[in-house]
C-alpha positions as CSV (number, residue, x, y, z in Angstrom):
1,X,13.0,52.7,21.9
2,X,9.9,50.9,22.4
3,X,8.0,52.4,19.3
4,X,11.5,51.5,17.5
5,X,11.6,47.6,17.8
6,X,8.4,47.3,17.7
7,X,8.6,49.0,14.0
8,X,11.7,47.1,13.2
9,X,9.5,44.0,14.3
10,X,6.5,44.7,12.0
11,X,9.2,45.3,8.6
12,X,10.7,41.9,10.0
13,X,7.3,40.1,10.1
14,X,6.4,41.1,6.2
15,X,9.4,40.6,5.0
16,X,9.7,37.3,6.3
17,X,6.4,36.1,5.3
18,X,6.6,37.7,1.7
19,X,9.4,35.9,0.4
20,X,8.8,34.1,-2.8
21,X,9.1,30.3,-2.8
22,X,11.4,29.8,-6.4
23,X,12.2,26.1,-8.3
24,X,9.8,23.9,-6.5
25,X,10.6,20.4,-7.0
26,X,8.1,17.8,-6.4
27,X,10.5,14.8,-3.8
28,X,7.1,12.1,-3.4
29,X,6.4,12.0,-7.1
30,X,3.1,10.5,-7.6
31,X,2.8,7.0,-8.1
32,X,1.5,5.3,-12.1
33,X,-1.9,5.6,-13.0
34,X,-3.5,2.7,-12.1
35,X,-5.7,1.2,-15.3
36,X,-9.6,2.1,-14.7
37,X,-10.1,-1.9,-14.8
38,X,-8.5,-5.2,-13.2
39,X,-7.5,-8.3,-15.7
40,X,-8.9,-10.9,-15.7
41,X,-6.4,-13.0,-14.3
42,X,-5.9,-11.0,-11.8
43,X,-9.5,-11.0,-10.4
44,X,-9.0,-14.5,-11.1
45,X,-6.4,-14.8,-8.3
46,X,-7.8,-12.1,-5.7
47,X,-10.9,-14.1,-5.5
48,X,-9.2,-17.4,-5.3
49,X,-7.3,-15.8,-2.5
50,X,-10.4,-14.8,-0.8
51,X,-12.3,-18.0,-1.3
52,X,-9.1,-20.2,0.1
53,X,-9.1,-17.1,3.3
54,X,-13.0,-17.3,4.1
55,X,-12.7,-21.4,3.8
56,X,-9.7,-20.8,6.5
57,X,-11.5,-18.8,8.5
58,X,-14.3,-21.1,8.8
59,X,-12.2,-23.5,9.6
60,X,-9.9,-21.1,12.0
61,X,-7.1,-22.1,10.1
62,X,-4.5,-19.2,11.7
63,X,-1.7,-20.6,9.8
64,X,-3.2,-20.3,6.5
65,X,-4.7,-17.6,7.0
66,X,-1.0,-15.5,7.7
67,X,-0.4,-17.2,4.4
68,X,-3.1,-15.6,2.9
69,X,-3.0,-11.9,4.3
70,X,-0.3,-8.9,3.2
71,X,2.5,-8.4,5.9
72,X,1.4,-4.8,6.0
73,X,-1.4,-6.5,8.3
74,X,-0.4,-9.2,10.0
75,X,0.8,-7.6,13.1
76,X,-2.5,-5.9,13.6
77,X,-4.9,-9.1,12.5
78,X,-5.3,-10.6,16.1
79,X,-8.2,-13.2,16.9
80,X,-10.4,-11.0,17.9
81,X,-10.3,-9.4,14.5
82,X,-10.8,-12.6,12.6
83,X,-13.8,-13.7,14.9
84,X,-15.3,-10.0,13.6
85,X,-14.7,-10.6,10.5
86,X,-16.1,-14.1,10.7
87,X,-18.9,-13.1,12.1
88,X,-19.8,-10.6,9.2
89,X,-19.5,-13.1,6.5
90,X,-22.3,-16.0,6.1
91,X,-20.3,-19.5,5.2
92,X,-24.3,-20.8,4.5
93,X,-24.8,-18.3,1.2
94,X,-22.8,-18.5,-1.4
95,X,-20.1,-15.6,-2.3
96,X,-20.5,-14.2,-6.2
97,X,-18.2,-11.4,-7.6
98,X,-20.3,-8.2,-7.8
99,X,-17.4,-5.2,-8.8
100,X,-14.1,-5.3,-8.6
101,X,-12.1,-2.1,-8.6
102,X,-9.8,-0.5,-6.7
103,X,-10.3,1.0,-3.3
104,X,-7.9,4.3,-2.1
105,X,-7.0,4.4,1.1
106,X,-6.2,7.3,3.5
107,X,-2.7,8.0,2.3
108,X,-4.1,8.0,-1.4
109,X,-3.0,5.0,-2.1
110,X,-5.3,2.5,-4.7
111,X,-5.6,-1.0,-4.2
112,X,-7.2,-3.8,-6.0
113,X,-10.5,-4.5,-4.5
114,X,-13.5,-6.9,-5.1
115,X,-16.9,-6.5,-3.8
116,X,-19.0,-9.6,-3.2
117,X,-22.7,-10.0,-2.7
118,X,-24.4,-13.1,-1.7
119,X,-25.7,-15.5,-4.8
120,X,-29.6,-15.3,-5.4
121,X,-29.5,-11.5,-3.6
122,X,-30.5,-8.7,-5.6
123,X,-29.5,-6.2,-3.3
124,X,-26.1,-5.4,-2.7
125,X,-26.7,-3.7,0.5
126,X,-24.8,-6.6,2.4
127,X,-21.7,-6.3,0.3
128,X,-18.6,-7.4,1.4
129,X,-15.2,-6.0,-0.1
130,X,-11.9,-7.2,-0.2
131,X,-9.0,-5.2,-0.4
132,X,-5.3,-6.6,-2.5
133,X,-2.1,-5.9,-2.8
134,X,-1.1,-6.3,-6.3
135,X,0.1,-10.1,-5.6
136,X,-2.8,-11.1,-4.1
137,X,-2.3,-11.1,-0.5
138,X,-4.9,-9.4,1.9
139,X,-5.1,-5.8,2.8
140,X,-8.5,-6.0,4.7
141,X,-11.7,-7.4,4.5
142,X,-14.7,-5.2,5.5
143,X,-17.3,-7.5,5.9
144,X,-21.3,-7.2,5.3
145,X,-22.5,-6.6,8.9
């Protein structure tokens, strides 16, 4: 009886892990193609953006800064954060554009995103990047130090 089920068993086994999988249909279609590049205006905007947020962090200016950053993140920005972040950005050197781009996150998801370098630097070792939603509010900011 033994030697039985334990037959029956193995024929079960393959036959349930040698079915075919038929008419596949793709449910999380794949979001548009993002263009290789970012207008003009929009970089435009994003950097404005982060100008008005490093000016307001300076300043610790909490209120504009929520203004400024994506409600994706404000419930995880807490001081401690911005004092990081604050820390990792030099309000004595001048911030130029150096690439701007978009950065994919974890879930595959691309963002707009700028890197800056400091003005009169040739190196762009101590970049700092800036991550956008598509309206201009603040994903994240991964600073140079």
């Amino acid at each position: 009886m033994k030697k039985l089920l334990l037959g029956l068993a193995v024929v079960g086994g393959q036959l349930v892990f040698a079915q075919k999988v038929a008419g596949v249909k793709v449910e999380n279609a794949q979001k548009k193609e993002q263009p290789a590049t970012i207008s003009k205006e929009k970089v435009s905007l994003y950097n404005d953006n982060f100008l008005k947020f490093v000016d307001a962090l300076q300043a610790s200016d909490r209120v504009t800064i929520n203004g400024l950053l994506s409600e994706k993140v404000k419930e995880i920005v807490t001081d401690d954060v911005l004092k990081k972040v604050k820390e990792g950005i030099d309000p004595n050197k001048k911030l130029e554009i150096l690439k701007a781009g978009y950065y994919k996150t974890m879930d595959g998801t691309n963002y707009p995103s700028i890197k800056y370098k400091y003005a009169g630097e040739p190196s762009s070792r101590e970049a700092i990047t800036a991550v956008f939603e598509d309206d201009g509010k603040i994903l994240g900011v991964l600073p140079a130090k």
